[in-house]
N, C-alpha and C positions, 0 to 999 in steps of 0.2 A: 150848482156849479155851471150848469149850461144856460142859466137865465145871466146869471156874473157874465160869462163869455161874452153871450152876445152885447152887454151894456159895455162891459169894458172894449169891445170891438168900434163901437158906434162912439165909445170916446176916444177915439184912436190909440188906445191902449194895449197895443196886438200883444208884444208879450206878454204879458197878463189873460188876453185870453186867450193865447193857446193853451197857457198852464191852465188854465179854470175848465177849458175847453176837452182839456186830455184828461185832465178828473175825472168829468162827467163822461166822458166816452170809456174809461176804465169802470168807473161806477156802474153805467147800463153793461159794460162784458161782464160783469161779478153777479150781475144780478139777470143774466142772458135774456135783456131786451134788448131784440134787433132794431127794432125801431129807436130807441135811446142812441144806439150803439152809429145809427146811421146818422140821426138826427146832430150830434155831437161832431159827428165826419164831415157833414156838411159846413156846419157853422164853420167848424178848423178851417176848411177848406175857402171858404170866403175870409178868413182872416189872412192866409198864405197867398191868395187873390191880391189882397188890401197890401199886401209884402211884396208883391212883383214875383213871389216864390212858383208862377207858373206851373212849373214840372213835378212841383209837389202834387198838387192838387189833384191830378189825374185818378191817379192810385185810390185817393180817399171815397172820390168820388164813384168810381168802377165799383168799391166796395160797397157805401150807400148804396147804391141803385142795385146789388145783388142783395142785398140786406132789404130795400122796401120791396123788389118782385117779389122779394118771400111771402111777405106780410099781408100780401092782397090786396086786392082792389081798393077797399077803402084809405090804406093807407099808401098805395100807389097814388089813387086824388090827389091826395092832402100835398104830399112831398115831391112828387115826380115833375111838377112844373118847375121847381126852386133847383132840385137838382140840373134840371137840365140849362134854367139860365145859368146854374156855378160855371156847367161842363164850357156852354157855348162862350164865358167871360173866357175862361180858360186856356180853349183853341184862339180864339181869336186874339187874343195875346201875345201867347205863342207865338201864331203867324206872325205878328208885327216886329215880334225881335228877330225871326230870321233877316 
């Protein structure tokens, strides 16, 4: 469900992947991987990007990034650059509509 997401994202198919996007992020809560859980959060969260949904994103993202400090350094590497260009798309957005 989260490889779906991100393909039906990149065909600009956003609703389709939030729904494939919130499976997979329901899937990794059932099976309590953070990293899935965060993983999943992110992508959402660039799809709500992709939507102009701005004020959504915040939230998803706040959780990711408590969800990868868990997981450690390794998986801080891997994820913590993506998360924070989500974050920095997201404010700077923001700002623009004010």
């Amino acid at each position: 469900a989260w490889e779906a997401g991100i393909v039906l994202r990149l065909q600009k198919r956003h609703e389709a992947a939030l729904a494939q996007l919130t499976e997979a992020r329901q899937l990794s809560a059932s099976l309590q991987d953070e990293a899935g859980i965060a993983a999943a959060g992110m992508e959402m969260a660039a799809v709500l990007l992709d939507l102009g949904r701005n004020a959504d994103v915040l939230p998803l993202l706040q959780d990711a990034r408590r969800r990868i400090a868990a997981g450690g350094e390794a998986d801080a590497a891997y994820r913590m650059p993506r998360l924070l260009s989500l974050q920095l798309r997201a404010l700077t957005a923001m700002r623009r509509a004010e």
